[in-house]
PDB file of N, CA, C and O in Angstrom:
ATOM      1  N   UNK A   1      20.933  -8.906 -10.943  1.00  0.00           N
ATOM      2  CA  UNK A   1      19.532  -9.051 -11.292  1.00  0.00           C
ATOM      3  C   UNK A   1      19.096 -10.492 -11.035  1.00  0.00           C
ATOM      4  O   UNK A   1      19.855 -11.402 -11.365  1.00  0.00           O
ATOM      5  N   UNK A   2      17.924 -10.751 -10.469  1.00  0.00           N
ATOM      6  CA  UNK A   2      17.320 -11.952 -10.181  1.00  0.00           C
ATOM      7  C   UNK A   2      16.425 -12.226 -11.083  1.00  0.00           C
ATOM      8  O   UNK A   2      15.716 -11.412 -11.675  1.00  0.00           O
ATOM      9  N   UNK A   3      16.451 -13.929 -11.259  1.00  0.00           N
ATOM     10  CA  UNK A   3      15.779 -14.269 -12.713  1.00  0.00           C
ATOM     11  C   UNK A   3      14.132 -14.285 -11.760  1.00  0.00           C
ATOM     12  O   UNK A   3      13.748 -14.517 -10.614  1.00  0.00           O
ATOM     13  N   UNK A   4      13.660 -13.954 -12.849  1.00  0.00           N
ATOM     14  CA  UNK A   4      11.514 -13.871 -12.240  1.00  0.00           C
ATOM     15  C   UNK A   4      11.050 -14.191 -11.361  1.00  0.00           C
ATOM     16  O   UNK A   4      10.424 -13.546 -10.520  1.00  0.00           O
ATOM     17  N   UNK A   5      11.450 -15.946 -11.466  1.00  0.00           N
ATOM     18  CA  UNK A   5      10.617 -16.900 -10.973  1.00  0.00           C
ATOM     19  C   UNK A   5      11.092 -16.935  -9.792  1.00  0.00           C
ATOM     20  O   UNK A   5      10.291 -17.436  -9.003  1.00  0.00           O
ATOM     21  N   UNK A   6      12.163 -16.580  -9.287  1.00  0.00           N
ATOM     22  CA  UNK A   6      12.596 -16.506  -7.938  1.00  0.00           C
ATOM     23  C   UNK A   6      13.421 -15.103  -7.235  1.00  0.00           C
ATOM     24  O   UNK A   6      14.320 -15.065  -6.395  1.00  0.00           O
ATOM     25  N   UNK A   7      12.760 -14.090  -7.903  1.00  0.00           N
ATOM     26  CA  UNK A   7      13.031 -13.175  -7.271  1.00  0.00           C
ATOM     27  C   UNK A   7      12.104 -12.682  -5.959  1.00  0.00           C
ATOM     28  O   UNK A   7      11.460 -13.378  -5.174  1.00  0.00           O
ATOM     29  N   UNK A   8      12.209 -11.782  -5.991  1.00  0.00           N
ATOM     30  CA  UNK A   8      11.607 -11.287  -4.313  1.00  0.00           C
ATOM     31  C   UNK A   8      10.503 -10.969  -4.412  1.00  0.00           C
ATOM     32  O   UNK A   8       9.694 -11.083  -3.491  1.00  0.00           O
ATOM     33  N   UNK A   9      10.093 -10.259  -6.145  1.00  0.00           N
ATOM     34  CA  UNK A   9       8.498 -10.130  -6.204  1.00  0.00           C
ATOM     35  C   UNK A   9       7.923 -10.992  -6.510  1.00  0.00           C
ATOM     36  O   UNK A   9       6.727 -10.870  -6.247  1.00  0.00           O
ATOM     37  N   UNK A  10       8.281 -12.190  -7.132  1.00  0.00           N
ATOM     38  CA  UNK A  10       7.879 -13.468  -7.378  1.00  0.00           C
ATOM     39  C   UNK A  10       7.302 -13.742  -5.770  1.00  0.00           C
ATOM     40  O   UNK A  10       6.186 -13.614  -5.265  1.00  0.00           O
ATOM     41  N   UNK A  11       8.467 -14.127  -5.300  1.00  0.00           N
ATOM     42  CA  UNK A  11       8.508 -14.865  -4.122  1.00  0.00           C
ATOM     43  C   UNK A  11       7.192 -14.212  -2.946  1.00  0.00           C
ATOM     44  O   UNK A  11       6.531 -15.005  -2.275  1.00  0.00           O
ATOM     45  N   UNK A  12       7.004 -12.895  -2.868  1.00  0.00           N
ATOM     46  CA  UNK A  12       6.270 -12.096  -2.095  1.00  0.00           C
ATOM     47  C   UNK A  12       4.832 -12.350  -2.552  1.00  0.00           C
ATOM     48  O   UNK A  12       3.967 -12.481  -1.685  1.00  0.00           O
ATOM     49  N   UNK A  13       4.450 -12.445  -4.093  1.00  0.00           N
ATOM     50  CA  UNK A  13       3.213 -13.041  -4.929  1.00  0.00           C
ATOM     51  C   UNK A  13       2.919 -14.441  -4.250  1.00  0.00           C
ATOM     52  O   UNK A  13       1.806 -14.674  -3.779  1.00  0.00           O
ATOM     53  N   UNK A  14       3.830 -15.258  -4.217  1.00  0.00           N
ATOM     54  CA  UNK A  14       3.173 -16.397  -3.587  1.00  0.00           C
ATOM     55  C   UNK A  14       3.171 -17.126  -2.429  1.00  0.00           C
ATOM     56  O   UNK A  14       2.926 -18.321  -2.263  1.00  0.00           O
ATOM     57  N   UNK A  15       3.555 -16.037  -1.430  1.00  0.00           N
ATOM     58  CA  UNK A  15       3.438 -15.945   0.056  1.00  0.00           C
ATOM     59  C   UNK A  15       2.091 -15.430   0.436  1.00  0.00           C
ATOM     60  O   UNK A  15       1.415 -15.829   1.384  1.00  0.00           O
ATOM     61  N   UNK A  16       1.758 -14.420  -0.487  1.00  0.00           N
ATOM     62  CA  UNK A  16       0.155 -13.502  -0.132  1.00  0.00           C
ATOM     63  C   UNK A  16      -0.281 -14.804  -0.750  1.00  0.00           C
ATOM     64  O   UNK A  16      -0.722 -15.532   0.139  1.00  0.00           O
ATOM     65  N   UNK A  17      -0.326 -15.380  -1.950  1.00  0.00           N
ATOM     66  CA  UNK A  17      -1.410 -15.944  -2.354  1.00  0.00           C
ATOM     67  C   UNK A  17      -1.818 -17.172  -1.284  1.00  0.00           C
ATOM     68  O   UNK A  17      -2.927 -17.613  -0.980  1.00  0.00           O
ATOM     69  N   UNK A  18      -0.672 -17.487  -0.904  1.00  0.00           N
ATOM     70  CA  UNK A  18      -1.008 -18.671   0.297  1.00  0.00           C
ATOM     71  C   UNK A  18      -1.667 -18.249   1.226  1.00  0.00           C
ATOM     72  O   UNK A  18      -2.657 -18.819   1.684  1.00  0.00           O
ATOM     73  N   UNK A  19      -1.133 -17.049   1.674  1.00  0.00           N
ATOM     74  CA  UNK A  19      -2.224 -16.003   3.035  1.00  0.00           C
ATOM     75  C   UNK A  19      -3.098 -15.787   2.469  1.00  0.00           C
ATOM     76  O   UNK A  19      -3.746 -15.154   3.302  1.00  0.00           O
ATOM     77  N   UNK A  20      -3.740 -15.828   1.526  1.00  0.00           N
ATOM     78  CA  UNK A  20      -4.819 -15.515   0.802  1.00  0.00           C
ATOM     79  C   UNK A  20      -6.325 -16.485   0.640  1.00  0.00           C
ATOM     80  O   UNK A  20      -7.553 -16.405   0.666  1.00  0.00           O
ATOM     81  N   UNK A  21      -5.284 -17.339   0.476  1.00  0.00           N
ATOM     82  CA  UNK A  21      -6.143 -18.994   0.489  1.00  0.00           C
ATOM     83  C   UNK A  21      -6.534 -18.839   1.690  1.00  0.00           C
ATOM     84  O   UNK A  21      -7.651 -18.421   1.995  1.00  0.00           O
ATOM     85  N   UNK A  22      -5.182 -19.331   2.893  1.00  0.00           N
ATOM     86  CA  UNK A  22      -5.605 -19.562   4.512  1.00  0.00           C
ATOM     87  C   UNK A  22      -6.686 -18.962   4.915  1.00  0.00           C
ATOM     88  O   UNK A  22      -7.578 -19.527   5.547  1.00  0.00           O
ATOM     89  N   UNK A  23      -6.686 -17.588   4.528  1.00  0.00           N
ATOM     90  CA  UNK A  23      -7.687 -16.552   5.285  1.00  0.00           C
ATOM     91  C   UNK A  23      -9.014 -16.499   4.484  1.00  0.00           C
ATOM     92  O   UNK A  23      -9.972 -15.925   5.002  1.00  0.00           O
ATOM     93  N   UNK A  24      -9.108 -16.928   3.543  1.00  0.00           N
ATOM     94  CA  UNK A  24     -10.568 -17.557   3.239  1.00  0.00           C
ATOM     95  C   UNK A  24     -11.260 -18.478   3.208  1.00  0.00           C
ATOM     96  O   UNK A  24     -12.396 -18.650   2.767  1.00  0.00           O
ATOM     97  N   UNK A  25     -10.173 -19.444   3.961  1.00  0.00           N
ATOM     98  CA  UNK A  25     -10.615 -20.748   4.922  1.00  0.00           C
ATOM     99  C   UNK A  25     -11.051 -21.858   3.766  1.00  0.00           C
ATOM    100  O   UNK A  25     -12.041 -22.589   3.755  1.00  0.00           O
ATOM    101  N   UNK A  26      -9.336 -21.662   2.219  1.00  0.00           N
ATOM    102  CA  UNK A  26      -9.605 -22.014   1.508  1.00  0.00           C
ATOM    103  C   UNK A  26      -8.920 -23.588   1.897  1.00  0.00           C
ATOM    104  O   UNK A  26      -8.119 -23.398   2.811  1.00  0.00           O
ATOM    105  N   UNK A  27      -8.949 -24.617   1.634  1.00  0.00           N
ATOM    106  CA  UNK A  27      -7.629 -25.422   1.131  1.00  0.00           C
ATOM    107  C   UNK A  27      -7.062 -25.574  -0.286  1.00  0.00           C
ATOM    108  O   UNK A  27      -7.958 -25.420  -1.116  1.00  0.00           O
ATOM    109  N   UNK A  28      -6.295 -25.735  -0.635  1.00  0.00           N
ATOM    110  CA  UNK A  28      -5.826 -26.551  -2.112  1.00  0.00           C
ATOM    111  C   UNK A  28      -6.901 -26.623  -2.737  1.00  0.00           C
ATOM    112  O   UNK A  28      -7.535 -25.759  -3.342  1.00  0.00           O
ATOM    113  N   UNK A  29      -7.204 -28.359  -2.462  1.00  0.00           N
ATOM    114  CA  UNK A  29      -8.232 -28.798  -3.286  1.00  0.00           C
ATOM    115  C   UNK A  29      -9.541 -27.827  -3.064  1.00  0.00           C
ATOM    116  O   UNK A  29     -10.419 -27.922  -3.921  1.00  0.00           O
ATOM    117  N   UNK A  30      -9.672 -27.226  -2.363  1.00  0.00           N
ATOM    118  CA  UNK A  30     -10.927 -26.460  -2.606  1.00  0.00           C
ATOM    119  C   UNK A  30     -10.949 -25.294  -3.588  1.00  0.00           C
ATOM    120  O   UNK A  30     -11.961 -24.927  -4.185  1.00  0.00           O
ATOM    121  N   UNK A  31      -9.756 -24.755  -3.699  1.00  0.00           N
ATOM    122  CA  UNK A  31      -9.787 -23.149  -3.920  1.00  0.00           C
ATOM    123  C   UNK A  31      -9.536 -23.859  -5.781  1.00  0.00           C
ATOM    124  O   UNK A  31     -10.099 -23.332  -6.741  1.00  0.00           O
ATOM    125  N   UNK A  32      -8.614 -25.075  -5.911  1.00  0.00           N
ATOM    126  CA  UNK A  32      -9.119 -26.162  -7.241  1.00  0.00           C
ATOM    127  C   UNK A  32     -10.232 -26.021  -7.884  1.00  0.00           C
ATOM    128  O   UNK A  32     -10.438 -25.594  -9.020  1.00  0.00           O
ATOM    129  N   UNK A  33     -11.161 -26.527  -6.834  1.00  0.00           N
ATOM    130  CA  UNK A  33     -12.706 -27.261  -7.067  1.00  0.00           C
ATOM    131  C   UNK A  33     -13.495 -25.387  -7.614  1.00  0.00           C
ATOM    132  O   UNK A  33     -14.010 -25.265  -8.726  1.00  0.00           O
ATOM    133  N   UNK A  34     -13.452 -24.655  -7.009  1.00  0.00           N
ATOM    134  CA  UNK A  34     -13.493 -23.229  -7.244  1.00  0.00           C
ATOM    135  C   UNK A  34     -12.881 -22.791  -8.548  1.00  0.00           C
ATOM    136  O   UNK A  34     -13.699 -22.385  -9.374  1.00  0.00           O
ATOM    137  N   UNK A  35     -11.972 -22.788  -8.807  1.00  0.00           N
ATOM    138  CA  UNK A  35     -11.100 -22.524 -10.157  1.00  0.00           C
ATOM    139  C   UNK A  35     -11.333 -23.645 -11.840  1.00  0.00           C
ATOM    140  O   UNK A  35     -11.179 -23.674 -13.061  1.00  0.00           O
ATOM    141  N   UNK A  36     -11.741 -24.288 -10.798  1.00  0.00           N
ATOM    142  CA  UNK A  36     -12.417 -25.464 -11.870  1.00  0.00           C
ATOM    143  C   UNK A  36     -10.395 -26.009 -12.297  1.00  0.00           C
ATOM    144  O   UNK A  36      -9.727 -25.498 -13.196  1.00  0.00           O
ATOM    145  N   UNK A  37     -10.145 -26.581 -11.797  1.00  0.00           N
ATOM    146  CA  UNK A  37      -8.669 -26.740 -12.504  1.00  0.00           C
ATOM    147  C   UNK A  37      -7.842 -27.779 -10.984  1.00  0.00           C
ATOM    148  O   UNK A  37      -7.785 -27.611  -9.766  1.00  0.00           O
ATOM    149  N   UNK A  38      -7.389 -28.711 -11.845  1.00  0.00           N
ATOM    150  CA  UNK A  38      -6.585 -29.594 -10.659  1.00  0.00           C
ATOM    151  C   UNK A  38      -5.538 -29.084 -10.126  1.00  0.00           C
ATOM    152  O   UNK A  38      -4.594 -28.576 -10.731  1.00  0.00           O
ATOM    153  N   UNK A  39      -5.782 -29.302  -7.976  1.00  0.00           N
ATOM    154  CA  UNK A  39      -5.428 -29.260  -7.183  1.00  0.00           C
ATOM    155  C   UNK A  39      -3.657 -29.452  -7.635  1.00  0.00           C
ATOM    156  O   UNK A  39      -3.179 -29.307  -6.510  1.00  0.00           O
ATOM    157  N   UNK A  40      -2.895 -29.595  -8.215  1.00  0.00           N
ATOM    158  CA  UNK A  40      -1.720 -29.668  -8.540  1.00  0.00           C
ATOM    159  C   UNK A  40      -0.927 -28.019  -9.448  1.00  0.00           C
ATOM    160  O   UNK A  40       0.124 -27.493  -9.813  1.00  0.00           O
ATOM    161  N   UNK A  41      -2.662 -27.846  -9.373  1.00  0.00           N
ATOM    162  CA  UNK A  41      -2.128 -26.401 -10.638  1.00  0.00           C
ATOM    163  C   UNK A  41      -1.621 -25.455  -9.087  1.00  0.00           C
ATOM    164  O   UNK A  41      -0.534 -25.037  -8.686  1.00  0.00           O
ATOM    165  N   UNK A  42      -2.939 -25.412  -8.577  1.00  0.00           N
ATOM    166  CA  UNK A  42      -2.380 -24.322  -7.310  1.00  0.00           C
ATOM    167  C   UNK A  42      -1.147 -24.599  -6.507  1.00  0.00           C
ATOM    168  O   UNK A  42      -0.451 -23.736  -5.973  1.00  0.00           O
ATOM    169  N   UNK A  43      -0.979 -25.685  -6.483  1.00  0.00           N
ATOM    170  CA  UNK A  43       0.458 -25.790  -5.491  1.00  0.00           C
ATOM    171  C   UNK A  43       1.745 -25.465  -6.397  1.00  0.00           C
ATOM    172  O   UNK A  43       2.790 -24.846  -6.197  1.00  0.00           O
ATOM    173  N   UNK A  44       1.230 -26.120  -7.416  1.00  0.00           N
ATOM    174  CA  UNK A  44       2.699 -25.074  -8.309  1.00  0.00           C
ATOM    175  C   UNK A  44       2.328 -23.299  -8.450  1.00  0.00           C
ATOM    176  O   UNK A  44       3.131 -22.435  -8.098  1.00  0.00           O
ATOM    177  N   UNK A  45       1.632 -23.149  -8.746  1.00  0.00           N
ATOM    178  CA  UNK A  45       0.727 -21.585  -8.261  1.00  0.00           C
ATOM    179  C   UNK A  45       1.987 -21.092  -6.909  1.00  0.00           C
ATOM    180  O   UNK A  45       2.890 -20.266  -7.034  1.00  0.00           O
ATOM    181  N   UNK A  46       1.699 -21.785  -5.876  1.00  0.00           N
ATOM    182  CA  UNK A  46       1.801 -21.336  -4.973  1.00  0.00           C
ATOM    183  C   UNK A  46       3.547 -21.633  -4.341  1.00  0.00           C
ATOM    184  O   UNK A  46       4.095 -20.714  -3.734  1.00  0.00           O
ATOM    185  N   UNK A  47       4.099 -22.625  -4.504  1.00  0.00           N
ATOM    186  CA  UNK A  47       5.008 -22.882  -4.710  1.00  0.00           C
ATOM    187  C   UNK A  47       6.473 -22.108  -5.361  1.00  0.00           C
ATOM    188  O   UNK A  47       7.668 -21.932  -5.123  1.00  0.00           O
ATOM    189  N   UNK A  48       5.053 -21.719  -6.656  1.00  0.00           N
ATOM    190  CA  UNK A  48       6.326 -20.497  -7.748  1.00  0.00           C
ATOM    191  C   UNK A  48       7.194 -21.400  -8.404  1.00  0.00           C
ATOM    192  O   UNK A  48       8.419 -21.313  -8.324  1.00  0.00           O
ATOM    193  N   UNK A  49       6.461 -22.455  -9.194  1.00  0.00           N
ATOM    194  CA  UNK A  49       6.916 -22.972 -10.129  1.00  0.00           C
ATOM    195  C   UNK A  49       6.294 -22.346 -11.652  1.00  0.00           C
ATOM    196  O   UNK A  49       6.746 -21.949 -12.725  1.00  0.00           O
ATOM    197  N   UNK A  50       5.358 -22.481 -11.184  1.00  0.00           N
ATOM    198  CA  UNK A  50       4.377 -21.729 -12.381  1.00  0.00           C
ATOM    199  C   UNK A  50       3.929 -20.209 -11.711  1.00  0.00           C
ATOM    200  O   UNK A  50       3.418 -19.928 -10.626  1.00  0.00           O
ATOM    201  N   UNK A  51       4.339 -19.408 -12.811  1.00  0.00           N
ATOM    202  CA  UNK A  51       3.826 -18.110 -12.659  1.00  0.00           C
ATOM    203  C   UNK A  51       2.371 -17.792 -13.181  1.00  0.00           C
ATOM    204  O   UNK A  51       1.804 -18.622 -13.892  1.00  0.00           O
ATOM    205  N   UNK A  52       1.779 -16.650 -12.852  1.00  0.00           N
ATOM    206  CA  UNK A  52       0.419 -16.288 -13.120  1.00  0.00           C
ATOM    207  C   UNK A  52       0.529 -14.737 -14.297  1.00  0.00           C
ATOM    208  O   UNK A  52       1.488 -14.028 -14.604  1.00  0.00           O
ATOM    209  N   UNK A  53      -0.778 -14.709 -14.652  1.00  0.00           N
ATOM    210  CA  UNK A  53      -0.679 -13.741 -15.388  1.00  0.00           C
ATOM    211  C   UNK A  53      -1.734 -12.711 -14.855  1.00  0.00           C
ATOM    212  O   UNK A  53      -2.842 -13.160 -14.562  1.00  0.00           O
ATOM    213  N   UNK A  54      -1.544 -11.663 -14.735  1.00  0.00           N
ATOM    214  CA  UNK A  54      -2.572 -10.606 -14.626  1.00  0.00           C
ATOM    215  C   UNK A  54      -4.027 -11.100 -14.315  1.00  0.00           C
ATOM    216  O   UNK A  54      -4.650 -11.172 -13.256  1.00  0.00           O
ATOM    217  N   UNK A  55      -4.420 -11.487 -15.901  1.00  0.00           N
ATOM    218  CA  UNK A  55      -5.791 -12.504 -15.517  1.00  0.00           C
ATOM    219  C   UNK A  55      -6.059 -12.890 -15.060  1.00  0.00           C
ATOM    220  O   UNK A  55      -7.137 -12.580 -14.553  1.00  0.00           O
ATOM    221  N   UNK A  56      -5.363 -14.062 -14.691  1.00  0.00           N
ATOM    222  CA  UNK A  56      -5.285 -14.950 -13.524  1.00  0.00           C
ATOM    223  C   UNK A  56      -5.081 -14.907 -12.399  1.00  0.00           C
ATOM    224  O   UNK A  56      -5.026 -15.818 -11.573  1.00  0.00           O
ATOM    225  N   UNK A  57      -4.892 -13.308 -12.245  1.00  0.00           N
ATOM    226  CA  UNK A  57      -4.733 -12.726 -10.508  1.00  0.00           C
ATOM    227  C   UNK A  57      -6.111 -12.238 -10.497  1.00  0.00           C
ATOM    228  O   UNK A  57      -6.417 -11.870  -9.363  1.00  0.00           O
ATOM    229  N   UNK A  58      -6.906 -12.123 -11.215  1.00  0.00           N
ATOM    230  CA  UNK A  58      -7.853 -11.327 -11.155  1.00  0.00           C
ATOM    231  C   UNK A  58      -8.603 -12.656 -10.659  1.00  0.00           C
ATOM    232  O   UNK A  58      -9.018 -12.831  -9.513  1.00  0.00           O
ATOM    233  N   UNK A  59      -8.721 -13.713 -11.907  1.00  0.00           N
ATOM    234  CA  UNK A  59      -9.261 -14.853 -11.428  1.00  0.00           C
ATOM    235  C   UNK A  59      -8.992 -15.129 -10.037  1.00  0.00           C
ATOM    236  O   UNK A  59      -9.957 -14.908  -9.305  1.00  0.00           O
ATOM    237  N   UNK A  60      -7.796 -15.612  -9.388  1.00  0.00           N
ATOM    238  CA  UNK A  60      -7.814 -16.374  -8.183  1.00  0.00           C
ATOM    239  C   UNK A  60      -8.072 -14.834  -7.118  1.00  0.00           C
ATOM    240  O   UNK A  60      -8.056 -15.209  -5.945  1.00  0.00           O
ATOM    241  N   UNK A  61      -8.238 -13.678  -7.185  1.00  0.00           N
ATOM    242  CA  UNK A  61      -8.703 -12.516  -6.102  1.00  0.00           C
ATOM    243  C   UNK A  61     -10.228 -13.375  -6.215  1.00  0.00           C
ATOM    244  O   UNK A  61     -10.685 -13.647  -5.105  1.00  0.00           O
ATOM    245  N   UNK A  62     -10.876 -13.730  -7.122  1.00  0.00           N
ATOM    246  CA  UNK A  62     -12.152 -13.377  -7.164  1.00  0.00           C
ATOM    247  C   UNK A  62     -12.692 -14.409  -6.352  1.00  0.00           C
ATOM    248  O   UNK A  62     -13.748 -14.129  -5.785  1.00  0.00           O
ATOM    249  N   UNK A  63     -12.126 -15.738  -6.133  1.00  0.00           N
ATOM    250  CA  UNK A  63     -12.086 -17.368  -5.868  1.00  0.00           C
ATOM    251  C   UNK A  63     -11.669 -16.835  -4.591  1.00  0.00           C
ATOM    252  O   UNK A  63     -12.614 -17.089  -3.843  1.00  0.00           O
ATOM    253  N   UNK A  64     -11.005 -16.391  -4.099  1.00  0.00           N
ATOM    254  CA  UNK A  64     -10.353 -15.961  -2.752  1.00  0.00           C
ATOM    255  C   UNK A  64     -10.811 -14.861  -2.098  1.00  0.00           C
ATOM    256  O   UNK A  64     -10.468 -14.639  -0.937  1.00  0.00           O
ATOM    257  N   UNK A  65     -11.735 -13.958  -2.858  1.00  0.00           N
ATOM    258  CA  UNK A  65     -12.433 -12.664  -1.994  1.00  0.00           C
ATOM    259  C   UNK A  65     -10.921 -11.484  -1.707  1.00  0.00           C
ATOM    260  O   UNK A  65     -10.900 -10.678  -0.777  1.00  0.00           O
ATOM    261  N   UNK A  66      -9.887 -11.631  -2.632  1.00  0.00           N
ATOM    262  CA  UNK A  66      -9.234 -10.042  -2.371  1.00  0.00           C
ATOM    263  C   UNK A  66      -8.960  -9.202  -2.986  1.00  0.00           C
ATOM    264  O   UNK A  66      -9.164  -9.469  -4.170  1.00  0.00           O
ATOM    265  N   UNK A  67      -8.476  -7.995  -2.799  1.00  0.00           N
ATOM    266  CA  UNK A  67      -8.532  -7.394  -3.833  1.00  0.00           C
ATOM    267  C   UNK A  67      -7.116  -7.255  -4.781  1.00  0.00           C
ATOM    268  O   UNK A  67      -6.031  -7.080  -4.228  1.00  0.00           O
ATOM    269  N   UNK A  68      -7.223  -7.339  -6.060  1.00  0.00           N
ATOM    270  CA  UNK A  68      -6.029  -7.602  -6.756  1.00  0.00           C
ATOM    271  C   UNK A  68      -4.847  -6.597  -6.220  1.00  0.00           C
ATOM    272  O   UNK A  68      -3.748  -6.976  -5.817  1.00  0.00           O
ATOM    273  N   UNK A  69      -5.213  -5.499  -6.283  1.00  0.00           N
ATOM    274  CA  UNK A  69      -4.208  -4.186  -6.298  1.00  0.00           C
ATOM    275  C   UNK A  69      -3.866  -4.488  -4.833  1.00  0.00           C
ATOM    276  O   UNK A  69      -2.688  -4.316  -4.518  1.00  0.00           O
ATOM    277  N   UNK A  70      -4.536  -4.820  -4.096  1.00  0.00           N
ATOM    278  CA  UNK A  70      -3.528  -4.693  -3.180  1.00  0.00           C
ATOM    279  C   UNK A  70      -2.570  -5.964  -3.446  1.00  0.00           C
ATOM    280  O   UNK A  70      -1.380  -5.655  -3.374  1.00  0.00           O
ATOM    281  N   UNK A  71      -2.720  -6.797  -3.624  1.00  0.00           N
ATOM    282  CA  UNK A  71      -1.500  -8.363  -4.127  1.00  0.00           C
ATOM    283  C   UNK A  71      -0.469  -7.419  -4.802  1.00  0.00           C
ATOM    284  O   UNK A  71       0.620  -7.181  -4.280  1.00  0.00           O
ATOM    285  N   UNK A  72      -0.945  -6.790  -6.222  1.00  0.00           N
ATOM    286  CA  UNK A  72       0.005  -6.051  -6.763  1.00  0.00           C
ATOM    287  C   UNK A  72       1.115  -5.030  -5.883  1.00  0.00           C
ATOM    288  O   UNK A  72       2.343  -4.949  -5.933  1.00  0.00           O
ATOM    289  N   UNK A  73       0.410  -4.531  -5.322  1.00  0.00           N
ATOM    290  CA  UNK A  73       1.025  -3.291  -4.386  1.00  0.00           C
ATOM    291  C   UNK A  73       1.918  -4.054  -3.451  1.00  0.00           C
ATOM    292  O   UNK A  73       2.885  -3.335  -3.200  1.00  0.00           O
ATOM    293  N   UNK A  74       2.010  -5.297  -2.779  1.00  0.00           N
ATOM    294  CA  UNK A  74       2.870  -6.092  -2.090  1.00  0.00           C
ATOM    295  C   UNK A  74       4.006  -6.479  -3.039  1.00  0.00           C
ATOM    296  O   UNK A  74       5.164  -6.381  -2.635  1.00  0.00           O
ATOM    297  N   UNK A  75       3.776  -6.862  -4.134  1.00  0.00           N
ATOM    298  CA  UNK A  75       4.997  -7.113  -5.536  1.00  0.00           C
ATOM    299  C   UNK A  75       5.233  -6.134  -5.785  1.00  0.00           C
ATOM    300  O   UNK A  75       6.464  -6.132  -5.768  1.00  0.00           O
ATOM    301  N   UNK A  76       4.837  -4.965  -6.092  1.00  0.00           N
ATOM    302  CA  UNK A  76       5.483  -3.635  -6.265  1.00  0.00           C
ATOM    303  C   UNK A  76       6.654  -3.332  -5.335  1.00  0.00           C
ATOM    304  O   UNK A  76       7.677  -2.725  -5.651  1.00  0.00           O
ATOM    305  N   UNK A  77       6.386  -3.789  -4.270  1.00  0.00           N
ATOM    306  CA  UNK A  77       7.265  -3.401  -2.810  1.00  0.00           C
ATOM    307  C   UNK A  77       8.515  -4.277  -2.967  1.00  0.00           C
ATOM    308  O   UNK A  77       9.686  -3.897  -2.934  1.00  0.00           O
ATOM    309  N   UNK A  78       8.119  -5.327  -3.116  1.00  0.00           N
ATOM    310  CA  UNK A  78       9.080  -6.644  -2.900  1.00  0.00           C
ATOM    311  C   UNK A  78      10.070  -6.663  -4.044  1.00  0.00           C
ATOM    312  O   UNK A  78      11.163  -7.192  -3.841  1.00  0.00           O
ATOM    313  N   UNK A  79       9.692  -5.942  -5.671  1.00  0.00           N
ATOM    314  CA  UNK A  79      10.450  -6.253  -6.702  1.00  0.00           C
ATOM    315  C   UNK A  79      11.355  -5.211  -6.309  1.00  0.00           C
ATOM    316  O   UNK A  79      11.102  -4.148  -5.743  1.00  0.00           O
ATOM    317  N   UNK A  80      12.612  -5.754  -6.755  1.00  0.00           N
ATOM    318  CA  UNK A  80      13.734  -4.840  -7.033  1.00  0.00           C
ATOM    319  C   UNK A  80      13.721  -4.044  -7.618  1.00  0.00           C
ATOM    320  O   UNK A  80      12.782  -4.287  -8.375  1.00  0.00           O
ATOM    321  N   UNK A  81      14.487  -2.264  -8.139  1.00  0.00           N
ATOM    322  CA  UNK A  81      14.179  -1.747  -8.499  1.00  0.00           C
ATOM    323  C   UNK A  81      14.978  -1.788 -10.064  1.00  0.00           C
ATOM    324  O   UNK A  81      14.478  -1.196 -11.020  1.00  0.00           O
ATOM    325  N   UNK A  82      15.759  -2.255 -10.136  1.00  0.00           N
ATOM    326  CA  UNK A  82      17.022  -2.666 -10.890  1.00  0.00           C
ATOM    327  C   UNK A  82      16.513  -4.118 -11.911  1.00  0.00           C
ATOM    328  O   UNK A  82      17.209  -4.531 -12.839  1.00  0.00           O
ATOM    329  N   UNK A  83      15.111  -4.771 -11.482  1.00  0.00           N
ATOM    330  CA  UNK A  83      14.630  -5.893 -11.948  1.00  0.00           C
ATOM    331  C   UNK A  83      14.184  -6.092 -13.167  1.00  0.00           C
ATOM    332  O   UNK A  83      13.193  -5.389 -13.361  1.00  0.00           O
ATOM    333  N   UNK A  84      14.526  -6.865 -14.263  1.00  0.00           N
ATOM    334  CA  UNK A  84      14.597  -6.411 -15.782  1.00  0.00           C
ATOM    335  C   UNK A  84      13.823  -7.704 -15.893  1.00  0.00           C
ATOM    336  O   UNK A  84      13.690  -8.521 -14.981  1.00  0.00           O
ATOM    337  N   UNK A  85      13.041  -7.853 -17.820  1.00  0.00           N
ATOM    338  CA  UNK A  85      11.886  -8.734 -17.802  1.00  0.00           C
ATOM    339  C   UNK A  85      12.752 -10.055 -18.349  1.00  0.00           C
ATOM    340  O   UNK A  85      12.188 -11.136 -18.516  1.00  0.00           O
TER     341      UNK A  85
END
């Protein structure tokens, strides 16, 4: 079993979220300035130092124009099936 923060659905969460940014022709500090919250939060965001919560996927879909379920549905894929909390 792989611990959270660096398992495969982790890891797959913050690969989209980066494709996510790119393709809304976000940067860092912008998608920040948007979130109201310093440019240091998203790179750990994105990085996968800091994890997100539900909410907060909802939040950054909304800042980014995507739709949550599908983000989810990519972590659905990516988590192991054997993956415990």
């Amino acid at each position: 079993m792989a611990k959270t923060i660096r398992s495969k659905g982790q890891v797959a969460l913050c690969q989209a979220l980066v494709e996510a940014r790119i393709k809304a022709g976000l940067g860092q500090e912008e998608l920040a300035a948007k979130l109201m919250c310093h440019q240091s939060l998203v790179a750990r965001i994105e990085s996968g130092q800091r994890r997100i919560d539900v909410v907060e996927l909802v939040v950054l879909a909304r800042a980014m124009g995507f739709d949550p379920s599908e983000m989810l549905a990519l972590v659905q894929a990516a988590t192991e099936p054997d993956h415990r909390i």
